[in-house]
N, C-alpha and C positions, 0 to 999 in steps of 0.2 A: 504493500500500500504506500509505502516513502517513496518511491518514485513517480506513481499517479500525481501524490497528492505535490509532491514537491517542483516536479515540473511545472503543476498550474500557478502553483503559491508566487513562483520565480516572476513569473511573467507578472503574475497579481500586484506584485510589490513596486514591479515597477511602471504600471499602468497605477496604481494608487498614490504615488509619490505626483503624477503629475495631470492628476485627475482634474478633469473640469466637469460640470452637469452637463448633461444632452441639452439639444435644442440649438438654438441661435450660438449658446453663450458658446458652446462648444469651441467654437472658431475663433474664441480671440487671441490674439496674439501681441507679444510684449518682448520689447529690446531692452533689456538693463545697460545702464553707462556701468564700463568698467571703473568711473573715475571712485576712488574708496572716501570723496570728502562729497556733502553736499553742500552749496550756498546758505548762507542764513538763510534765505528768503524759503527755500525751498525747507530747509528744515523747522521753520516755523509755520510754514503751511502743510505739511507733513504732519505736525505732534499737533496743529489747532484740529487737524480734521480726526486723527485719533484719538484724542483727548475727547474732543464733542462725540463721535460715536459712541466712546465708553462711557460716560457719563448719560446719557440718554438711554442709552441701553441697559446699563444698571438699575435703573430707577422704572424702565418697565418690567423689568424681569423679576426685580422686585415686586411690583404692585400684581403681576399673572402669580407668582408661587404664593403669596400669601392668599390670596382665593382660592390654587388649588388645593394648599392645604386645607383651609379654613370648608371647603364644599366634601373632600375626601374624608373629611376626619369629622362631618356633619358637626362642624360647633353651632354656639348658638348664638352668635353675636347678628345684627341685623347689615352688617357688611357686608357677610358673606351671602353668597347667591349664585344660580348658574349662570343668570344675565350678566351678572359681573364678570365671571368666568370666563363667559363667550367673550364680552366686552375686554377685557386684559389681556386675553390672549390673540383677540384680532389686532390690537394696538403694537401688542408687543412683532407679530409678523406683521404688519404694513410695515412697521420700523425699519423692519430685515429686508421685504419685500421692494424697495426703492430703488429702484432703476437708476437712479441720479447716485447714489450711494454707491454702487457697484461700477458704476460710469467713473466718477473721480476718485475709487479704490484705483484701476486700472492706469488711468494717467499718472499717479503721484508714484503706481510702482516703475515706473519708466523714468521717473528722477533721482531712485534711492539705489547704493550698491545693493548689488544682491544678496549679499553675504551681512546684510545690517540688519539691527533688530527692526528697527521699522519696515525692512522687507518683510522679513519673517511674521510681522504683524498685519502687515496690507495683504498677505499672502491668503491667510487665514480668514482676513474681510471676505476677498475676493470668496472663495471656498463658502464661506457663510453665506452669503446674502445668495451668492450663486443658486443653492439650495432651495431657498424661498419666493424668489423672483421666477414669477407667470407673464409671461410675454402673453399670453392665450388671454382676451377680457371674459371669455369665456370659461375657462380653468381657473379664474376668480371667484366666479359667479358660485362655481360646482363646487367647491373650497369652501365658499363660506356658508353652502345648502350642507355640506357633508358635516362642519364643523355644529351646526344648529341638529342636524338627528343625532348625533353623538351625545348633545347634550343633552338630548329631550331623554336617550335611551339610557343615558346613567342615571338621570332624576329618577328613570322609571324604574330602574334594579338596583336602586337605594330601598326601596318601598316596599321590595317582594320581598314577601314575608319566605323563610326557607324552614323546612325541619323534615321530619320521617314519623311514619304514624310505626306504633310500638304499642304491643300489647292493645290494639284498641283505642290506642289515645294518642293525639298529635302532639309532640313535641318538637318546640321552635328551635331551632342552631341555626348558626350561620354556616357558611360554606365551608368553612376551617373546620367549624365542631362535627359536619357530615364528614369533612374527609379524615377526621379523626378516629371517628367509630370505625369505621369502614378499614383502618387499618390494627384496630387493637382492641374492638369489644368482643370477647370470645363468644358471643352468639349470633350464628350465620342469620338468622332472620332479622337479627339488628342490623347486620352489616348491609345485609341484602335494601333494607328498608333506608336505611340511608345514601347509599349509591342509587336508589331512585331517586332520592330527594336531591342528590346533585342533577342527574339526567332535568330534571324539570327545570333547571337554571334555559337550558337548551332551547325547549321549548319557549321560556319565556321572551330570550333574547330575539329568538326570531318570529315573533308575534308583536314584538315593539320595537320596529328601527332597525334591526340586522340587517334584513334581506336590502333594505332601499339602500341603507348606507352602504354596502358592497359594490351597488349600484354606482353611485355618485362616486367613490372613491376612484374605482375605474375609467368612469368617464372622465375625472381631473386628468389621473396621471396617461392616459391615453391621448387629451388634448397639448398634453405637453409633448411628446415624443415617447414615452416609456411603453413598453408592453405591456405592462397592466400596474397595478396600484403596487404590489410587491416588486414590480423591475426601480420603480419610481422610491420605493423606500430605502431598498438595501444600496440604491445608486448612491443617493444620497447620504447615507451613513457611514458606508464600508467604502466607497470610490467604485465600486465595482460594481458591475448588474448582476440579475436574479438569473442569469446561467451559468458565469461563472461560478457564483456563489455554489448552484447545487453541483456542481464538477466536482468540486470539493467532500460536500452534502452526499452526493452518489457514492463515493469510493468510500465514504464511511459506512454508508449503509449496505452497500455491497460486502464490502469487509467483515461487518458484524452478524449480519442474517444469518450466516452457519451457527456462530453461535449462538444467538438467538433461540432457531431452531434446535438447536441440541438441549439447552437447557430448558426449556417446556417443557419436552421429551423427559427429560430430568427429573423435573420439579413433580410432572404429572404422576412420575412412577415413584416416586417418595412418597407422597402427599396423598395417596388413596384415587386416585384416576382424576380424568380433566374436569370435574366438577371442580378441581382446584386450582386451575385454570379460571374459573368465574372471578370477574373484576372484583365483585365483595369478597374473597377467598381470598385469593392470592396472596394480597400483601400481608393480611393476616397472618396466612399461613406460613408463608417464608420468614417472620420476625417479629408475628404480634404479643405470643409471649414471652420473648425477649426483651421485648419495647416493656412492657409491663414488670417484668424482673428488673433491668435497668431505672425504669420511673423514681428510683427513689434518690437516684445516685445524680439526678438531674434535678434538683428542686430549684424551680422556675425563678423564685423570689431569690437566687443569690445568684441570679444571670447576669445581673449588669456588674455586679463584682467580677466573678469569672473572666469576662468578656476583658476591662479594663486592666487586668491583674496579667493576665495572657496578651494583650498588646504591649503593656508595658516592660515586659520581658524581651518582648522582641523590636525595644526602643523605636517601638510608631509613639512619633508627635500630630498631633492637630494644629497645631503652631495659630494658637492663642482662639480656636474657633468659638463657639459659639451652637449649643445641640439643643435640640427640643427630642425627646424621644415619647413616643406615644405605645406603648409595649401590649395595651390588654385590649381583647377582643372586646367590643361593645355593641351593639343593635346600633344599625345605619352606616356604622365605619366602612369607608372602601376593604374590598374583600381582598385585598392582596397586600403584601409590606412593600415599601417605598422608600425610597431617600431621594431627596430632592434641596435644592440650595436657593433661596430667597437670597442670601446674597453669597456670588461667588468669592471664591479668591484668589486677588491678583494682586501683582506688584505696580503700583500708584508710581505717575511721574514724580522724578527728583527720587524712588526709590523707598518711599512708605507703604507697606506691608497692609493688606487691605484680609483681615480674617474672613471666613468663611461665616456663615449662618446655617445651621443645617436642620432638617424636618425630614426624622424617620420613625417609620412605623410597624411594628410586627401585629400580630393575633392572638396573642395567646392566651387560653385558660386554663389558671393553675390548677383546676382540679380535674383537669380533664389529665386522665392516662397517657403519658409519651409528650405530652404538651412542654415541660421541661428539656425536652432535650430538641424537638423543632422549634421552640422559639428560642434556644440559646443557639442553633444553629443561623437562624433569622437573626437573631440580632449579633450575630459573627460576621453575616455575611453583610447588611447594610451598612455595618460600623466600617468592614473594609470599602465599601462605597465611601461612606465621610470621611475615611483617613485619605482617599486617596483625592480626592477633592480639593480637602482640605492645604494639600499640600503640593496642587498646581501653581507653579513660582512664574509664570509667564506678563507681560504687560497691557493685557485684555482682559477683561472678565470674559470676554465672547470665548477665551482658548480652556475656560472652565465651567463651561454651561453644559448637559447632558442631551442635549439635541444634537442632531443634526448640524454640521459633518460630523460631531463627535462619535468616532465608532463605536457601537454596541459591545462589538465581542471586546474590545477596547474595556470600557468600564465594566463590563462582567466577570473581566479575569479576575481583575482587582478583588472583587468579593467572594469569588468563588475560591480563589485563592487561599484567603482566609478562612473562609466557613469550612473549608476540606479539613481541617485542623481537629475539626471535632469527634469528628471519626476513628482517628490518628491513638494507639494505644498508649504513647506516651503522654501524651495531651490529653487523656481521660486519668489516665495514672495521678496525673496533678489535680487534675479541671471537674473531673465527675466522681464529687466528694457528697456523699448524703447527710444527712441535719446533722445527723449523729457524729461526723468528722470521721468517718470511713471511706476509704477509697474503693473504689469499682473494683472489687477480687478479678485478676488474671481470670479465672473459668468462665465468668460470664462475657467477658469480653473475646476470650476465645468459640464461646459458645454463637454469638452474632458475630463473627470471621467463618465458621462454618457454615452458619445458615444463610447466611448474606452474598460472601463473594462468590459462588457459582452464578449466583443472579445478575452479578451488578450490571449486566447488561439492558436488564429488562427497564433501568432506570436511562442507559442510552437510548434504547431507541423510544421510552415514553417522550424523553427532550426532543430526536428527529421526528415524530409527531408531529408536531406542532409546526413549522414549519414546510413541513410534508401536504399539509392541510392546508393552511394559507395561501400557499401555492397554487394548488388545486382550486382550492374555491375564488380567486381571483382570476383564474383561467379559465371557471366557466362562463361558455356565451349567456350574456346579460339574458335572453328569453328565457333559459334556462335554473336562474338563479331564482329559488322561490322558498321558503320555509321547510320543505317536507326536502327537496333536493341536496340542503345546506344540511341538515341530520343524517340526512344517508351518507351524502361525502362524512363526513366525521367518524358514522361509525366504520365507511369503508376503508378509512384511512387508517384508524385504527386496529385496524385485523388486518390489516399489509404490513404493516410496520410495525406493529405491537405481537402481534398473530395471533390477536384476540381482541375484545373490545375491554378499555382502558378503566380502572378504578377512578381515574380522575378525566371525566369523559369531556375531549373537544371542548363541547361545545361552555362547560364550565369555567375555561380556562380566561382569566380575566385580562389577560392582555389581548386578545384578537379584539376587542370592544373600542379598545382607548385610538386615540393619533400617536399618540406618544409610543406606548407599545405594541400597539400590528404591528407585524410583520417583524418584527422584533425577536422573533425568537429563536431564531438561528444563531445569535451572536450568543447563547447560552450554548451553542453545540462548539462554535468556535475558541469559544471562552475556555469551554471545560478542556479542548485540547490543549489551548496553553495552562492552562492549570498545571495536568500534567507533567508538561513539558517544562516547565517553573520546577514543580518540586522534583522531579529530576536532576535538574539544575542544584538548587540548592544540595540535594542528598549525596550528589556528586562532588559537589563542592566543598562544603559544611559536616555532611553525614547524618545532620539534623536541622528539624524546620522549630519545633516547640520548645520556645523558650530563647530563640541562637537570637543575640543582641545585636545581628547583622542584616538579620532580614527587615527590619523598617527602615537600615538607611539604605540597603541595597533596592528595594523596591521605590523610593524616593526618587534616589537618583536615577535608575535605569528607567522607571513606569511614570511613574506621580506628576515629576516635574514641568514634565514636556506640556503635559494637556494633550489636547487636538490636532498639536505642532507635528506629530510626527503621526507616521499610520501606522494603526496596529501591528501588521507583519513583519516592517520593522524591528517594532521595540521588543516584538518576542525574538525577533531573529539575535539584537544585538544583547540583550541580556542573555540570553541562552547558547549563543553561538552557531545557530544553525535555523533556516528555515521551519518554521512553524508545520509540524504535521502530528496525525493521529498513533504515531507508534505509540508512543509511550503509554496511552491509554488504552490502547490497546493488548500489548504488550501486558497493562494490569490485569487485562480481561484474561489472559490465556495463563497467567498464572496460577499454578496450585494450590491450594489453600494448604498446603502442608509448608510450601516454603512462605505463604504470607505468615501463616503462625509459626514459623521459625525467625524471622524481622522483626515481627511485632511483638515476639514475648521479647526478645533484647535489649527492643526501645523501651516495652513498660517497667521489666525489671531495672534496669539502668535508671528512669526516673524515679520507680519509688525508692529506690537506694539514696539518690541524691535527694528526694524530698526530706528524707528521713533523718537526714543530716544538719537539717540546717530549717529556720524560722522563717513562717510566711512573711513577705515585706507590709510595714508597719504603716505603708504610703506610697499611693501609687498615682502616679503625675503624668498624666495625659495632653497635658498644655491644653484645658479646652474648660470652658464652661456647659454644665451639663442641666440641665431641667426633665427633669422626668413628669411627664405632663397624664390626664386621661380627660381628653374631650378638652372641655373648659377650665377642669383643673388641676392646679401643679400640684403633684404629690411629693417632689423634693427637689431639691436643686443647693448645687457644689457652692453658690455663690453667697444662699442665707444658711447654710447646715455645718457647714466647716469644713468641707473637703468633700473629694472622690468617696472615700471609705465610709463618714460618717453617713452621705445621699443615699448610697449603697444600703446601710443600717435601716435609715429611715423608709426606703423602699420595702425593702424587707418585713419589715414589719406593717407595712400597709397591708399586704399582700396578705400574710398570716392572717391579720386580721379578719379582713375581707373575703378571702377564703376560707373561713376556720371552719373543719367539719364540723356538720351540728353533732 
């Protein structure tokens, strides 16, 4: 597969270095003076017009994130609103969208050396606005109908009510609490009765705004030049289009379908035949009473400790930011965790330091089973979104904003990165300590390495999914695209790819809904291969990821720094040394779990010897101001509590509280 993949990658990297959008723009062309000084005149009209871009853009990108928060996180202030929403974020694109903007980005790059940071800064305009700008008055129009059913269809599935009828009687959960049972309540008719109560999300989405919005998406990115809404997304994100893209996408799926199919085969003959195979099965069955044996060694309320305690060892700064974190599952909350930045961070002219502001969110309920240990993974992986954010050092906010051009598989490494940590036996050795101050015994963590890694595939291609999907459903002819059509593509997708239909079905799946995430979710397939390919790196280098006081600056300076500045394929190639492919994760797949349990008892004994030796740290410094919020209100924060440790205290004890079994 390293030569499939790696031939397209070669070409990819250098087609994304010098990427422009389809259309008109495509064709501009630009002479740089060799001379290395500019005129006053020219460098004063150079940093007025960058200076006014960023400033302007600041201040809208500010006033869209604090709506989106304030509408995702359903507060209750009278500010917030969809019409606001719509409103801030149409402001914030005509901004981007300006033709005059992108007109004197281009001229002014034709007065700067090339090799200057103001090139390197017009560069990234150019790129940005590039993005956003509709030549089409028509691909306007369809832009801003697409943007208005979007928001009518999130109004509408804030509203639906979700749960599973049980024993007789209807009980309400949200999408998280369904895809929770469904992995870990030991009664198949529970499991059964909540994996329909997800299936209904399905239904509802394409009975309110789906179907039309698939509609209009298409017709935009079509009026523009793209092949459909997905060539128009991934162009704009990745540099590259949605064929490339799955050239990529194919040679992994190609690759893995054997095994795939073998462990089914596998799993079905363990597990008492294919009835184990059924989406409310499966997951169960391959780790729900594992998940439930571990639940104690994950208590939810001493996550944000953990989470800070484990960055701070491996010297990640936030460098002075600025968090709101929103952790617990509530009625109305968007159904998925997020990180998002109200205000970026950048480096201000004259060289003042501009912190981040950050807003992220997980689901979690602590008294739900396994809940502990997926929202300490969730809040692993969005905190590596804000560390890496946090610590974009560029002269733009625009090179630290999470749109477009900013690559997807780009910022997903980052967190996936981190959140992989959790898994990692050495990292639980330390990390997955229950109330009691006991450590996770080696048996049970050997015990999910045998249940787990013959599968870990089935968790691949549930990610190629989705993607798989997206694809498909913007490829079909528009007459075609109708409610009942858009359910079968899903299920049919997912018995191609899955080789069976999915515990967390399609159509549930909360990013095909949003602008922000369609089509989005390949950059998780791409991500997870640098993932890989990262801790290779490190294990190679280091010999260990958990705890090494190297990896926050070495991710800094090779990932962080850049922003948007450089493309993905790139900054994996140059921190890793070699172009970006799927061996390595692969490579994990075909491994025997005899020699993964020979690695992983070595790491974990090795940590709890050196835990054992020596005291937890007494103060852990994050550079960051933190608020632990729910809805409307703060439940603690490092700034009136006394520190990290003591917020940490006081959250904790929220929780207990507010959780306490009757």
């Amino acid at each position: 597969m390293r030569f499939a993949i790696a031939s397209f990658l070669t070409h990819a990297l250098t087609a994304a270095s010098s990427f422009t959008p389809p259309s008109s723009l495509s064709s501009a062309r630009r002479s740089f003076r060799s001379s290395s000084t500019m005129t006053a005149s020219t460098i004063t009209d150079v940093s007025s017009f960058i200076d006014g871009i960023n400033t302007s853009y600041e201040q809208l990108h500010r006033e869209f994130e604090l709506q989106f928060w304030g509408t995702k996180m359903a507060l209750s202030g009278p500010q917030y609103s969809t019409d606001s929403l719509l409103r801030t974020k149409g402001e914030m694109e005509d901004f981007l969208a300006d033709e005059a903007k992108l007109s004197k980005t281009r001229e002014l790059l034709q007065k700067v050396p090339e090799d200057s940071v103001e090139a390197k800064t017009l560069k990234m305009l150019e790129r940005t606005f590039g993005c956003y700008i509709m030549e089409s008055e028509e691909a306007k129009t369809l832009r801003a109908e697409a943007t208005k059913i979007e928001g009518g269809l999130e109004a509408a599935r804030n509203t639906l009510t979700l749960g599973a009828t049980i024993d007789g009687k209807f009980e309400e959960m949200s999408s998280v609490g369904l895809r929770n049972k469904v992995r870990v309540d030991p009664d198949e008719a529970t499991r059964k009765a909540c994996y329909e109560g997800l299936s209904k999300i399905g239904d509802f989405v394409t009975e309110n705004g789906f179907v039309e919005l698939v509609k209009v998406r298409n017709k935009m990115a079509k009026k523009l030049g793209f092949l459909d809404f997905y060539d128009y997304k991934v162009s704009n994100a990745e540099g590259f289009g949605k064929i490339a893209l799955f050239e990529i996408l194919d040679t992994l799926e190609a690759g893995t379908r054997p095994i795939m199919e073998s462990a089914r085969k596998q799993f079905a003959a363990e597990k008492g035949g294919e009835s184990a195979l059924s989406p409310w099965n499966q997951g169960f069955l391959m780790s729900g009473d594992i998940v439930r044996r571990m639940d104690p060694y994950f208590p939810f309320e001493k996550s944000v400790e953990k989470w800070g305690r484990s960055f701070a060892a491996m010297n990640i700064s936030y460098k002075q930011a600025t968090m709101d974190l929103d952790l617990l599952d509530r009625k109305g909350k968007y159904s998925n965790g997020f990180c998002h930045w109200p205000q970026p961070a950048w480096v201000k002219p004259g060289g003042t330091w501009q912190p981040s502001t950050t807003h992220f969110t997980s689901l979690a309920d602590p008294s739900a089973i396994g809940s502990g240990y997926t929202g300490l993974t969730t809040l692993m992986h969005e905190a590596g979104h804000a560390a890496h954010f946090a610590n974009i050092q560029m002269p733009s906010p625009l090179f630290a904003q999470e749109r477009s051009p900013t690559s997807v598989a780009y910022a997903e490494l980052q967190s996936m990165f981190l959140d992989s940590l959790v898994g990692d036996a050495d990292w639980m050795a330390k990390y997955a300590i229950s109330r009691e101050g006991e450590a996770i015994p080696w048996d049970l963590v050997a015990e999910q390495i045998k249940a787990t890694h013959p599968y870990k595939v089935f968790a691949l291609r549930g990610m190629l999914a989705v993607p798989y999907f997206e694809r498909a459903l913007y490829e079909m002819p528009e007459e075609d695209v109708t409610a009942e059509s858009i359910k079968a593509l899903a299920d049919k997708v997912e018995k191609d790819i899955q080789g069976g239909l999915s515990a967390r079905p399609l159509l549930s799946v909360p990013h095909i809904l949003s602008d922000e995430a369609s089509c989005y979710y390949h950059g998780y397939v791409l991500a997870e291969m640098g993932v890989h390919q990262t801790r290779e790196f490190f294990l190679k280098r280091d010999k260990y990821i958990t705890d090494n006081p190297s990896v926050g600056p070495t991710l800094t300076e090779a990932y962080w720094k850049p922003g948007n500045s450089e493309p993905f394929l790139s900054l994996v190639d140059n921190l890793t040394g070699a172009p970006l492919t799927g061996d390595a994760w692969v490579n994990e797949l075909k491994q025997s779990v005899e020699d993964v349990l020979k690695e992983e008892k070595e790491s974990y004994d090795a940590k709890i010897a050196q835990c054992s030796s020596g005291a937890p740290d007494t103060d852990v410094d994050l550079d960051m101001r933190i608020r632990i919020v729910d809805g409307d209100s703060v439940l603690a924060d490092t700034a009136e509590d006394g520190g990290f440790l003591e917020t940490c205290k006081k959250f904790e004890e929220y929780v207990q509280t507010r959780f306490a079994k009757a």
